[in-house]
N, C-alpha and C positions, 0 to 999 in steps of 0.2 A: 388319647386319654380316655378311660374309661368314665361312661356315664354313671353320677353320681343316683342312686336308685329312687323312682319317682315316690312319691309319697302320696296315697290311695285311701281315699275313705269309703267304705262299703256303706252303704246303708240299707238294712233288710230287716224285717222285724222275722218272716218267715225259717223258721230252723234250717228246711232243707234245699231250700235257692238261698240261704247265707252259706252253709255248707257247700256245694256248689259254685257260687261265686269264689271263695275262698282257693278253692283249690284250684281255681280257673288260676288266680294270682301268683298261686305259689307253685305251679308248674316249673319245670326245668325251662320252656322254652319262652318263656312268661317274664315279662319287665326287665329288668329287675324293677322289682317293688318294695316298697314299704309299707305294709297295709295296718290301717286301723279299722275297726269294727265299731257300727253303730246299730242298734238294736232297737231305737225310738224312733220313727218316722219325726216325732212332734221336736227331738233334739237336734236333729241334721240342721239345720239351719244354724244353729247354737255352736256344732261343733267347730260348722264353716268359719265361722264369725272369729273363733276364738283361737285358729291357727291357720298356718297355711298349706293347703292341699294343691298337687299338682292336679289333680282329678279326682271325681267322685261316682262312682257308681250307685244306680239310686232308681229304685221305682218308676213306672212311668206314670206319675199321678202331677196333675197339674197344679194343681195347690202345693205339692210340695218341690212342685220344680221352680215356682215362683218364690216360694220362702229360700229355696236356695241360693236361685241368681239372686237376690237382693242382697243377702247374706255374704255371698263372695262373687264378683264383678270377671275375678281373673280365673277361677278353678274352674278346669274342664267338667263338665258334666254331661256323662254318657247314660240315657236312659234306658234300661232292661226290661222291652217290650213280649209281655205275653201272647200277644195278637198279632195280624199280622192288619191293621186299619191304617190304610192311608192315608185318612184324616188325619185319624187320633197323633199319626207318625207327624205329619205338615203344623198339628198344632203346637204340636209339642220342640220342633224346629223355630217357630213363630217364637215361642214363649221363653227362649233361649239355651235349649239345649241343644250341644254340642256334632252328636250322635245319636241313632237309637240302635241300638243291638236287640236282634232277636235273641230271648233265652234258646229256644230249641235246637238253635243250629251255632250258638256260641263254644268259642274254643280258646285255648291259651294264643293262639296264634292271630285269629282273628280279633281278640282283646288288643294283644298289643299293638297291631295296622292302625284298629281303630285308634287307639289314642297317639302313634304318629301321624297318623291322617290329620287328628282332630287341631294336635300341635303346629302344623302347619297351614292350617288356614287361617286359625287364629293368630298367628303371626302374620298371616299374610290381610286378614280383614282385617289387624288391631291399627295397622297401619294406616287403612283406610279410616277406618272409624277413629283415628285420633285425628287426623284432619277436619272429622264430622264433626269433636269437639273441641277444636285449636279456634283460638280467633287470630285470624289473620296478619293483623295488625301490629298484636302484641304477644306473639307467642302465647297468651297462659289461655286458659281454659274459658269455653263461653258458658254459656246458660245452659247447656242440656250437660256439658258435664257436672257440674255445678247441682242440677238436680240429681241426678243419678248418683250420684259422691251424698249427696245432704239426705237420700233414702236411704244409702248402704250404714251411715251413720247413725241415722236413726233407729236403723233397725239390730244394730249392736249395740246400740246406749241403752233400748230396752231389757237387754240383758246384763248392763255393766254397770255399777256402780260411778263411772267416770262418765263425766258430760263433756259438752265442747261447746265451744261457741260460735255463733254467725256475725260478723264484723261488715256491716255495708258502707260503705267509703264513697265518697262524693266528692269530688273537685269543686271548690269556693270560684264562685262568678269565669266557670273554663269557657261559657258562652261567651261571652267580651271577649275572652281573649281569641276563639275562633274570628269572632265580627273583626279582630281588630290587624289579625296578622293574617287568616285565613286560615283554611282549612288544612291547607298541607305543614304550616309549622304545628299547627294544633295536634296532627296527628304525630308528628315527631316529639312533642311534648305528650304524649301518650303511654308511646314505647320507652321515653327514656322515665316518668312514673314507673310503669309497668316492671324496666329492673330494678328500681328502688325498692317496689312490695314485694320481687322476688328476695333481694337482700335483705330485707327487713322481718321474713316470717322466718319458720323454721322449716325443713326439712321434709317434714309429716305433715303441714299445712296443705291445702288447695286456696290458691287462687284464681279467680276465674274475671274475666270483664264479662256483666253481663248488658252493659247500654253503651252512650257515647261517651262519656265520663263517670261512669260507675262501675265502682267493682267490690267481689264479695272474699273474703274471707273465714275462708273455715280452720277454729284452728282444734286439734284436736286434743285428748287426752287432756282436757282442762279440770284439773283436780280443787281450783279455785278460782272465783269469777274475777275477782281485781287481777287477776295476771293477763285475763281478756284487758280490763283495761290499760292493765300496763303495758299489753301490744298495740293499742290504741295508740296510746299515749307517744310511744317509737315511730308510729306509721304516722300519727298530725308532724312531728319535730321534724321526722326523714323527707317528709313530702316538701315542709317547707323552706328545705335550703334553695338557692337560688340556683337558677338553671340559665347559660347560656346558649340559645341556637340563632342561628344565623345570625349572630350581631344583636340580636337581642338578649337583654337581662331581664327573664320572670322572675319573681316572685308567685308562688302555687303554696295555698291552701290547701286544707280537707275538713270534712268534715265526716264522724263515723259514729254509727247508731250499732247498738250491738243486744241481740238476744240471746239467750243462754237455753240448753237444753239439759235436762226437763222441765225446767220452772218457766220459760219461756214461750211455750210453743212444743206439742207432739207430733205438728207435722210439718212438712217441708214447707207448705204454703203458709202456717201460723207461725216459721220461725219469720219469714222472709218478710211476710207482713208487718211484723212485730218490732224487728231491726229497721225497716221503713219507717216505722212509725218514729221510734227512738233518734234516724238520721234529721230527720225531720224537725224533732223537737232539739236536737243540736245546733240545727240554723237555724233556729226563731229564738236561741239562748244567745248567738252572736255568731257563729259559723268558727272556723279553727278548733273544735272544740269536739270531744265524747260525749254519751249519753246515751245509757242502759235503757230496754225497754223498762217501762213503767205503769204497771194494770191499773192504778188509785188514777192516773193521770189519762187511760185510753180514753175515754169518752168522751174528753175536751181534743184531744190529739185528732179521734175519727172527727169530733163538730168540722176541726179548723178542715182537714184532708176534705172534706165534704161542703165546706165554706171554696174552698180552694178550686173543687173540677165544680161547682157551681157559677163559678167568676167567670171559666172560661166559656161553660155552656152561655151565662146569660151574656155575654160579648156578642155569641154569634146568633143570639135568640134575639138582641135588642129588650133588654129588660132593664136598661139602664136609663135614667132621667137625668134631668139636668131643673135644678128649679133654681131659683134669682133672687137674692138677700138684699135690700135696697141699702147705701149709705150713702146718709143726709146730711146735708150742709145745714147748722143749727141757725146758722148766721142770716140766710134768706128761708130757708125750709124747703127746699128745694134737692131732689133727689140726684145725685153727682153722679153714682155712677150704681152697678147691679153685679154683685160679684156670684160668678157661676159654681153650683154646691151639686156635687153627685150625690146622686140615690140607685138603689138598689130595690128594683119592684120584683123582689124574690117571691115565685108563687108560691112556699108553705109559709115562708116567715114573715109578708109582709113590707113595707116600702122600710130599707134600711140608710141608715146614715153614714160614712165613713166608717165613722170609728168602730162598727161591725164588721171590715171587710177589708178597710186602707193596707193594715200592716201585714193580709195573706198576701195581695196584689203587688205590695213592693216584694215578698219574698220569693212570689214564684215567679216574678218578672213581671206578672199584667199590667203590672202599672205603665209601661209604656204604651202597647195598644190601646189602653183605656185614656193615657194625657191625652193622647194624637185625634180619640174621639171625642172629649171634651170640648178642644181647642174646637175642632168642626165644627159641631152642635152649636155652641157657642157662638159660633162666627155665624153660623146660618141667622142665630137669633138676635144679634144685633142689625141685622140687615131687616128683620121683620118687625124691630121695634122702631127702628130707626123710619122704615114705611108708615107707622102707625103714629109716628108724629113724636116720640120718644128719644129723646136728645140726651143720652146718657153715655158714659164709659163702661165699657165691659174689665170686670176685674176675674182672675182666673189666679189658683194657685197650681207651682210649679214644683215637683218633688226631685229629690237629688237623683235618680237616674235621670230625669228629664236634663237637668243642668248635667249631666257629664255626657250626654249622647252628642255626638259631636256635628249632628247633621239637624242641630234641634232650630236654629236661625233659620236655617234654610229650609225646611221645612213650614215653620211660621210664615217664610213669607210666601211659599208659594199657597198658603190656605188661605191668605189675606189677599190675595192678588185673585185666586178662585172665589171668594166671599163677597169681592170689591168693599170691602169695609177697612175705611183709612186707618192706619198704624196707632194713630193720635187717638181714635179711638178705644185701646187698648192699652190693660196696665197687666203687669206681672207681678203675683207676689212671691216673691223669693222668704223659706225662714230664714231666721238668725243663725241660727244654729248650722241649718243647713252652708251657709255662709261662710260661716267658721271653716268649718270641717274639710272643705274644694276652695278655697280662699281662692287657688288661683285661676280655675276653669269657672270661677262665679264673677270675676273679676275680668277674665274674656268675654262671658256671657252677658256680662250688664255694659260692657261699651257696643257688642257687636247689635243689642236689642237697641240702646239709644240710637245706633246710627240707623235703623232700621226702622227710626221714630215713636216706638212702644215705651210705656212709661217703665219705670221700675219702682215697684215699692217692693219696705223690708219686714216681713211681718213678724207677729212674736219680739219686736222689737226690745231691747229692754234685758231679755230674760236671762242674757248669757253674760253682760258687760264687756263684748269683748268687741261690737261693731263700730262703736264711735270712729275707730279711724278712716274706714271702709266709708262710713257714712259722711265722709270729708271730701274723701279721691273719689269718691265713686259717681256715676250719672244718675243717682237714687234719685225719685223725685218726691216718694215721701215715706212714712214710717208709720206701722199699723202696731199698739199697744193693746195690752190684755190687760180689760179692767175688773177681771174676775174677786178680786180680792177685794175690790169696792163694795161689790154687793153682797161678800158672802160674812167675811169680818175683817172686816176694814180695822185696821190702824192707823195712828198718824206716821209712826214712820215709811207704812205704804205707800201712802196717801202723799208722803213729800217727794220718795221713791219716783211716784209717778209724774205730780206737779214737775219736779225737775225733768226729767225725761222729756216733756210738752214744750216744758220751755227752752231747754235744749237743744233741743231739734228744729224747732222754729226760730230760734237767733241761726242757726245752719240753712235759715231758707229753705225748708222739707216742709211739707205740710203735713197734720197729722190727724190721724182715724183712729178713733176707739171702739174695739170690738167687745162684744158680751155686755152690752148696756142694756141692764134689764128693768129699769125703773127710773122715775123723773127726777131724781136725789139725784142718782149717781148722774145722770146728763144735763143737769146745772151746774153740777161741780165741775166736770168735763171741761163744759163750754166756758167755765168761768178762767180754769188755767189757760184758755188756749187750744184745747181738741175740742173743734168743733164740728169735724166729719165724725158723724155716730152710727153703728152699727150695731145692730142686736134685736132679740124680742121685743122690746118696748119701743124700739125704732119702727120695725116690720119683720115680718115671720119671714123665709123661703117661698116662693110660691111659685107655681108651673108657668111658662112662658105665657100658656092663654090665659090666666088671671090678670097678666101684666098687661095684653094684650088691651086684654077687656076694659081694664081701669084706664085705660087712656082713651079707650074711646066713648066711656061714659064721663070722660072730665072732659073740661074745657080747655085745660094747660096742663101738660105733664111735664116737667124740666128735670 
């Protein structure tokens, strides 16, 4: 079958080496060709862009050999060198030209070799180099095609009225499920994503993974941005059907941040960052879920990103505290027990309190490595009060990753058993809510801690109406309420709201602690229902282990 004739763009602004060239093409013994003529040096790029060339003929000028490969990835391009510079020839092979042909000794004949020549290596490296950007694993595309696709597109949108979009995709809690099956069903749950996003895009897409569970989409020719979302919107529904492997039933999330190009980002690194940001703020919106980049909203988005690799640096810097909130027993005045409160001695911002830093630490995971150093600290510090003549309970709160990690008992006790500080000494505060929500890994967790001798209280108590029965069957030994409402504006129906609660819980034999008691009103009224364990500023501030330290040994009795 005869060969269909190659299609050729010249590019020469000069008359008589475009004459020249021309007739090189249209010789009898020459291609067959198809040739088009380009007369702008500064359009070649433009013309690449906007059809497809088997080959291009073209200056040996390195700026314009760079506009070109950008421009088109797959056309041959043959550089028509005036000199004869070694270098200039080696740079110009670097910088991704094909060939260099000498003008002076160029012929119809030697035209055509070269671009058989040139065809056949490029078949034969394209091969190579799609392996260089294959990932492994899952067939599609990694990072470096990924970039090299998101310049060639940018550098066409510059000239096109049509944008496109970057789609970053993120697997909901795929870490668990690695911890939890291992590694190798993880990766089979990879691959069989992987063909869903191949089924789910179009055609003209790129897909690419560029991490362990992340991957990007580019889609092209996007003439309106809700149609990004509505491929969003295909790729959360399709990710989240349920997947069988080995006997196991997943359920798989996503979650996808999406920027658009021009309004977005002009360059590959502010699209990519940009769509970061957006995935980002999709899982602090609840995970499952889209969401556009958003410039009104970056500078909260960078705070949190910059809140976030700060949590990790100050983990491994040791910039984290532990200080001790006393709660009193009104009944003798006697301190019962010291409930352990993080801080964050962040060197530009200052010593910070949770609620600056709690809900990055649950989202990027730190919250486990930081319980695990709590509980330690913690432990260390009961042993040092407990030397200094301090006969208290240590209280600690426990957040819901802590309660669904499954190695969390036994962990406990081997820090109790390194601590030598007895079980009895210890209370756990579990929330309500949190409660609810894992009813029944909170309901393994609060018999395997009782047998284990640690107390269990339920904090936040109250707030949900839905514990009473839990607080029946359960080994709870007592129940912490929020008297916020006491002191800010109080009503009677509050006010009875909580009376009954005190009294409730105490006909159940639970003992009960009020927290946020900031004045001597609100902790007579307290004591008069029944909460006589008091917690709060008016009670005592937080304070570093050495103040607690100190005060006991400038007293005479510390209980």
């Amino acid at each position: 079958m005869e060969r269909a004739a190659r299609k050729i763009l010249v590019v020469e602004s000069n008359p008589a080496k475009r004459a020249h060239l021309l007739d090189l093409c249209r010789a009898p013994s020459a291609g067959p060709f198809d040739v088009d003529i380009c007369t702008s040096v500064r359009d070649a790029a433009t013309r690449l862009s906007a059809s497809d060339y088997d080959a291009c003929l073209l200056p040996n000028e390195p700026s314009l050999l760079q506009d070109a490969r950008r421009a088109s990835a797959e056309t041959l391009l043959l550089l028509i060198s005036d000199d004869d510079s070694p270098e200039r020839d080696s740079a110009a092979i670097d910088g991704g030209a094909d060939d260099i042909l000498p003008r002076e000794s160029l012929n119809a004949d030697a035209l055509t070799r070269a671009l058989i020549n040139a065809e056949r290596r490029r078949s034969s490296g394209e091969k190579l180099h799609q392996m260089a950007r294959q990932d492994p694993l899952t067939g599609l595309g990694n990072r470096a095609l990924l970039e090299s696709e998101l310049d060639r597109m940018i550098l066409r949108g510059q000239r096109s009225p049509t944008g496109f979009a970057l789609l970053y995709i993120d697997l909901d809690y795929f870490k668990q499920i690695n911890d939890t099956f291992g590694h190798g069903l993880g990766d089979l749950l990879l691959a069989v994503i992987a063909n869903r996003l191949r089924r789910t895009m179009r055609q003209d897409d790129l897909i690419a993974r560029i991490g362990g569970d992340e991957f990007v989409a580019l889609l092209n020719d996007l003439h309106d941005p809700n149609d990004a979302a509505l491929i969003a919107s295909k790729i959360i529904h399709t990710l989240s059907e349920p997947i069988t492997l080995s006997g196991h039933h997943l359920l798989v999330s996503a979650s996808v941040g999406i920027a658009t190009f021009p309004g977005h980002g002009a360059t590959a690194a502010e699209l990519l960052q940009h769509a970061d940001q957006a995935l980002y703020r999709a899982k602090a919106n609840g995970r499952n879920g889209y969401a556009f980049f958003n410039p009104q909203r970056d500078a909260e988005t960078r705070h949190n990103l910059d809140i976030e690799q700060g949590l990790r640096h100050g983990l491994l810097e040791g910039q984290f505290r532990l200080h001790y909130q006393p709660i009193v027993d009104t009944n003798h005045g006697d301190t019962v027990a010291w409930e352990a409160l993080l801080r964050w001695q962040h060197p530009q911002l200052g010593l910070l309190t949770p609620d600056a830093f709690l809900k990055l630490a649950e989202h990027s995971g730190l919250i486990l490595p930081m319980g695990h150093w709590v509980i330690g600290q913690a432990l260390q510090a009961v042993k040092q009060w407990l030397d200094a003549g301090i006969h208290c309970r240590l209280s600690i709160n426990i957040s819901d990753r802590e309660l669904k990690q499954p190695r969390f008992v036994d962990q406990l006790r081997q820090l109790l058993l390194r601590s030598k500080v007895p079980p009895h000494m210890i209370q756990l505060e579990l929330r309500e809510d949190t409660l609810l929500q894992h009813a029944s890994q909170a309901t393994a967790l609060c018999t395997a801690l009782h047998e284990l001798g640690v107390e269990i209280w339920l904090d936040h108590f109250g707030s949900e109406y839905g514990a009473l029965g839990y607080l029946s069957r359960l080994p709870i030994r007592g129940v912490k309420v929020d008297c916020r409402t006491l002191s800010e504006n109080p009503s009677p129906e509050q006010g009875a709201y909580l009376q009954n609660l005190i009294t409730l819980s105490r006909g159940m034999n639970k003992q009960v602690a009020a927290n946020y008691v900031e004045d001597a009103r609100v902790a007579d009224q307290l004591s008069r229902w029944g909460g006589n364990l008091l917690q709060g500023y008016w009670i005592g501030k937080p304070r570093p282990l050495e103040e607690l330290i100190g005060q006991a040994a400038s007293s005479p009795v510390l209980n």
